[in-house]
C-alpha positions as a printed Julia matrix, in Angstrom:
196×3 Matrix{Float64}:
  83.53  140.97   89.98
  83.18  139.77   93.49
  83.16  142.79   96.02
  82.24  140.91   99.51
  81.77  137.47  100.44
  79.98  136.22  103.61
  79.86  132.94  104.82
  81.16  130.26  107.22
  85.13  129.73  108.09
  85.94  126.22  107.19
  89.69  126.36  107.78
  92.56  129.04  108.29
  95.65  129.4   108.09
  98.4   132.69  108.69
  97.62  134.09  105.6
  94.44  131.75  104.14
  90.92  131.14  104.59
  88.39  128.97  103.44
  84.72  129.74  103.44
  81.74  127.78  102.57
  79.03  129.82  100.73
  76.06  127.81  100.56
  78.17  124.79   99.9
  80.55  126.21   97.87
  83.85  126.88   99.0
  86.11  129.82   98.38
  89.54  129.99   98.83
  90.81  133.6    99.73
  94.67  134.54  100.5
  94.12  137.69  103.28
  96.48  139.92  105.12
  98.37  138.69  108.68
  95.75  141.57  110.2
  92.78  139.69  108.95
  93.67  136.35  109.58
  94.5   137.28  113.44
  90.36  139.05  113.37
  88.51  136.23  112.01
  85.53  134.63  113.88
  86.6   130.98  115.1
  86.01  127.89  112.66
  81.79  127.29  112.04
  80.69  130.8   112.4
  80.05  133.49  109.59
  82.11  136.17  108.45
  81.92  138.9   106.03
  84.95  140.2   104.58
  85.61  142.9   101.59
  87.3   141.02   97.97
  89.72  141.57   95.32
  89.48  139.61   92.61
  92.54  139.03   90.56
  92.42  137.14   87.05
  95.44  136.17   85.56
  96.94  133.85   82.97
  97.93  131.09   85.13
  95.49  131.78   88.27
  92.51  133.03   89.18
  92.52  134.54   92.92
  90.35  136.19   95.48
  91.7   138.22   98.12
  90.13  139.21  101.27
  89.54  142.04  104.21
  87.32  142.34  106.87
  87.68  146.22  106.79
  86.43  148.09  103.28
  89.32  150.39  104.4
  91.73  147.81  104.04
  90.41  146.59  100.76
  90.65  149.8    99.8
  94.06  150.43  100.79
  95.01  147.19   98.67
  94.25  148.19   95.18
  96.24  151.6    95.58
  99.25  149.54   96.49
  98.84  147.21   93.31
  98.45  149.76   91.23
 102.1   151.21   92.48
 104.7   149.85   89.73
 106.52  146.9    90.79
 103.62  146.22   93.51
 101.65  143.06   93.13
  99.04  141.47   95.28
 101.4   139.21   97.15
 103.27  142.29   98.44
 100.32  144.12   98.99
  99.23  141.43  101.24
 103.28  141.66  102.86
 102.43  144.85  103.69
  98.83  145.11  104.73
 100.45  142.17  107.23
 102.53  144.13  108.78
 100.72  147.52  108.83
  96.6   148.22  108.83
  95.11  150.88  106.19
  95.16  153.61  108.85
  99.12  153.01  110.12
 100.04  152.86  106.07
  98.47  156.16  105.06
 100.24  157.83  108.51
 103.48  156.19  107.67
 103.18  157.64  103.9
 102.12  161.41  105.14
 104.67  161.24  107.41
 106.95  159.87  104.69
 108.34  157.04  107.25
 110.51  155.37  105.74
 112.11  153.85  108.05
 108.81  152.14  109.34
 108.44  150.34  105.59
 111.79  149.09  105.67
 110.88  146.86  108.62
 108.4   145.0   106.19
 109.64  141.71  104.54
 110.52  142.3   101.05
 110.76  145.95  101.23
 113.71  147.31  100.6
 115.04  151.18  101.26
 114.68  151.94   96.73
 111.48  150.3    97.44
 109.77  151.63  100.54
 111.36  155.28   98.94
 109.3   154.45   95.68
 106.48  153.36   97.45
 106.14  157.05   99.52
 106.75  158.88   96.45
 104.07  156.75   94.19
 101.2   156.47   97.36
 101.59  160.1    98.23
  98.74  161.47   96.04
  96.76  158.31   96.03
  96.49  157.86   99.57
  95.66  161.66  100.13
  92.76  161.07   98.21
  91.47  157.84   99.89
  91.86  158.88  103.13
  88.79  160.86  104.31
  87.34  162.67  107.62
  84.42  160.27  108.48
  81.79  162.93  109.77
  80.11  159.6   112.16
  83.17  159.17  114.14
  85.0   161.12  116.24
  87.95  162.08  114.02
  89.03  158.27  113.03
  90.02  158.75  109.8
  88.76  156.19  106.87
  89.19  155.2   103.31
  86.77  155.89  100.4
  87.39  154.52   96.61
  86.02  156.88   93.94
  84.64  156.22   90.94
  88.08  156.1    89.5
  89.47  153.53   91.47
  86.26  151.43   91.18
  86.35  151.16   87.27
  90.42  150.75   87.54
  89.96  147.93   89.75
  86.81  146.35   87.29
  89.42  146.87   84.63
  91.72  144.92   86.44
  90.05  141.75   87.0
  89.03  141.33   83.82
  92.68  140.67   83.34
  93.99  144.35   81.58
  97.6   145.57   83.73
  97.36  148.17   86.57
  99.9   150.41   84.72
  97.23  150.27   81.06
  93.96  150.44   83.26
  95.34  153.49   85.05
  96.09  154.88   81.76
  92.37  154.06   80.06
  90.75  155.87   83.22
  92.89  159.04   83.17
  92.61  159.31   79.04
  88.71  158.36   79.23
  87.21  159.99   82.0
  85.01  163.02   82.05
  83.09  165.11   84.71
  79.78  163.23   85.7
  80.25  159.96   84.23
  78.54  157.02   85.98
  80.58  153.52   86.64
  79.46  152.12   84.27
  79.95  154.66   81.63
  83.95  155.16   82.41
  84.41  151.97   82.35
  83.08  151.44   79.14
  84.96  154.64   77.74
  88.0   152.85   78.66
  87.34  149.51   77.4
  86.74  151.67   74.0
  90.16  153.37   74.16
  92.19  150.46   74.94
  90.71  148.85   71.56
């Protein structure tokens, strides 16, 4: 799985960006938020990566916050969320605004978004309510900015994901096969096991 990619812009575009990695060049589809943060054409950038395998495409998405990144594979693992609306709404409102907008069970704010309708955005609060909770941490560093952490969980649902299994089944897998102490590597394996 890719996790972070660093090297030079080549082109971009509203919601696109190419960058050349030793001479190969990736194409990544990243939020509005992103796109407006990038470095100018010829210098490097860094940015966080979700890695998305289907039948019909293979595609990398990118973030130049971990946060953000973060914030992305909770939404697509909401039913009836896929990465092209996570991307409509990481446009429209950062990591940080998102899990504010959810406590505060806004929404009117998610309504605003393109795509989102009021069954939707009502979904959306109910489904992100736990999730988000648990991604969004006190960082001890900074004076009370709040930021996102993925556990263990999340990592091996989002491994299970690129290597092409449904959100919905590799949520499933985790919750069946996990047990107190496991390592990665070893939940993810557990699940492979159980969705054989």
């Amino acid at each position: 799985m890719i996790g972070k990619i660093t090297g030079i812009v080549e082109e971009k575009s509203t919601n696109q960006i190419l960058i050349n990695v030793s001479g190969l060049s990736y194409e990544l589809e990243v939020p509005i938020s992103t796109s407006f943060s990038l470095p100018d054409i010829g210098q490097v950038v860094t940015l966080f990566t979700h890695f998305v395998v289907r039948e019909d495409a293979q595609l990398l998405y990118g973030f130049l916050l971990r946060q953000d990144r973060d914030m992305f594979r909770v939404l697509i693992k909401v039913n009836g969320v896929g990465p092209k609306m996570g991307i409509t709404i990481l446009s429209g409102l950062d990591s940080n605004a998102l899990a504010r907008c959810v406590m505060d069970n806004e929404v009117s704010t998610l309504v605003k978004l393109p795509g989102i309708g009021k069954k939707t955005a009502e979904r959306l609060l109910i489904e992100l309510q736990d999730k988000v909770q648990k991604l969004t941490t006190q960082n001890a560093e900074s004076t009370g900015v709040q930021t996102m952490t993925a556990t263990i969980e999340d990592e091996a649902e989002s491994a299970l994901i690129a290597l092409g299994y449904r959100p919905q089944d590799a949520a499933k897998a985790i919750k069946y096969s996990k047990q107190i102490g496991q390592s990665l590597e070893q939940l993810i394996k557990a699940s492979l096991k159980s969705m054989m």
